[in-house]
C-alpha positions in Angstrom: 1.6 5.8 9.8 -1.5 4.4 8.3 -2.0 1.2 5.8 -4.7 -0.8 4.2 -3.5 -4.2 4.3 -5.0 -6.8 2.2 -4.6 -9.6 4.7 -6.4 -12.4 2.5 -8.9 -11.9 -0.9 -11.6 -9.9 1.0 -10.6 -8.9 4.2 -9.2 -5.4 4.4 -7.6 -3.8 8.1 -6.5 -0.6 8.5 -3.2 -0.9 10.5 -0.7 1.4 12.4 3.2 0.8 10.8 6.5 1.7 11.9 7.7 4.8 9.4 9.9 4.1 7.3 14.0 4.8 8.2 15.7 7.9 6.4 16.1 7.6 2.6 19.6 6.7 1.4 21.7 9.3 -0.6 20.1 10.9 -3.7 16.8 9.6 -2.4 13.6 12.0 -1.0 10.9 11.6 1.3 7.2 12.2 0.2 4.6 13.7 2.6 1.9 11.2 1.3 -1.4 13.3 0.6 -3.7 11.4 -1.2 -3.8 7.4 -1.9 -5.8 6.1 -5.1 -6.3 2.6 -5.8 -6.6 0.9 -9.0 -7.6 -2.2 -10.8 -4.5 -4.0 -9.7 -5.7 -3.3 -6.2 -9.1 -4.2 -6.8 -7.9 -7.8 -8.6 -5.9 -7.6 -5.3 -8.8 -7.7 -3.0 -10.2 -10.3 -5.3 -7.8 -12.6 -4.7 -7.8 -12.7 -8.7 -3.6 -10.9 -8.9 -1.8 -14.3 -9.8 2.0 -12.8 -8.7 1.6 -11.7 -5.2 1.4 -13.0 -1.3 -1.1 -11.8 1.3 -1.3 -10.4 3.3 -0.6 -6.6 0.9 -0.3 -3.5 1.5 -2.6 -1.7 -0.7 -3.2 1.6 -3.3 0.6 2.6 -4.6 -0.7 5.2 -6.6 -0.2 8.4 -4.3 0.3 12.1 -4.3 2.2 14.4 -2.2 4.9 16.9 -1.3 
Protein backbone atom coordinates (compact mmCIF):
# COMPACT_ATOMS: atom_id res chain seq x y z
CA UNK A 1 0.00 0.00 0.00
CA UNK A 2 0.73 3.67 -0.52
CA UNK A 3 1.71 6.52 2.25
CA UNK A 4 2.60 10.11 2.45
CA UNK A 5 5.12 10.26 5.11
CA UNK A 6 6.03 13.44 6.63
CA UNK A 7 9.67 12.52 7.18
CA UNK A 8 10.81 16.09 8.68
CA UNK A 9 8.64 19.81 8.55
CA UNK A 10 8.71 20.06 4.65
CA UNK A 11 9.78 17.07 3.16
CA UNK A 12 7.02 14.79 1.95
CA UNK A 13 7.85 10.87 0.21
CA UNK A 14 5.48 8.83 -1.11
CA UNK A 15 6.35 5.29 0.23
CA UNK A 16 5.37 1.57 -0.41
CA UNK A 17 4.21 -0.14 3.29
CA UNK A 18 3.66 -3.53 4.34
CA UNK A 19 -0.43 -3.96 4.74
CA UNK A 20 -1.58 -4.15 7.61
CA UNK A 21 -2.24 -7.93 9.41
CA UNK A 22 -5.91 -9.13 9.73
CA UNK A 23 -8.17 -7.12 12.10
CA UNK A 24 -8.77 -8.73 15.53
CA UNK A 25 -12.34 -9.93 16.40
CA UNK A 26 -15.23 -7.39 16.14
CA UNK A 27 -12.87 -5.37 14.05
CA UNK A 28 -13.37 -4.52 9.88
CA UNK A 29 -11.14 -3.77 7.21
CA UNK A 30 -11.71 -0.55 5.00
CA UNK A 31 -10.95 -0.43 1.25
CA UNK A 32 -9.38 3.11 1.53
CA UNK A 33 -10.90 5.25 -1.46
CA UNK A 34 -10.20 8.60 -0.86
CA UNK A 35 -7.58 10.40 1.59
CA UNK A 36 -8.26 14.19 2.75
CA UNK A 37 -5.93 16.03 4.67
CA UNK A 38 -6.50 18.77 7.07
CA UNK A 39 -5.13 21.48 9.11
CA UNK A 40 -3.60 19.18 11.53
CA UNK A 41 -1.75 17.72 8.56
CA UNK A 42 -0.87 20.96 7.14
CA UNK A 43 0.57 22.25 10.83
CA UNK A 44 2.14 18.78 10.40
CA UNK A 45 4.16 19.57 7.38
CA UNK A 46 4.92 22.85 9.10
CA UNK A 47 6.70 21.45 11.58
CA UNK A 48 4.26 23.80 13.74
CA UNK A 49 2.01 20.21 15.57
CA UNK A 50 3.79 20.55 19.11
CA UNK A 51 2.71 16.56 20.23
CA UNK A 52 4.15 14.42 17.49
CA UNK A 53 7.64 12.72 16.03
CA UNK A 54 8.73 12.69 12.39
CA UNK A 55 8.89 11.25 10.48
CA UNK A 56 4.34 10.85 10.01
CA UNK A 57 2.32 9.28 8.23
CA UNK A 58 -0.04 11.73 6.80
CA UNK A 59 -4.11 12.60 6.00
CA UNK A 60 -6.32 10.23 8.57
CA UNK A 61 -9.34 11.59 7.24
CA UNK A 62 -10.40 8.81 4.57
CA UNK A 63 -13.37 7.26 2.94
CA UNK A 64 -14.11 3.83 1.77
CA UNK A 65 -15.90 0.49 1.65
Amino acid sequence: MKAVVCRSPGDLVLEDRAAPGAPPPGWARVAISHVGICGTDYHIFEGKHPFLAYPRIMGHEVSGT
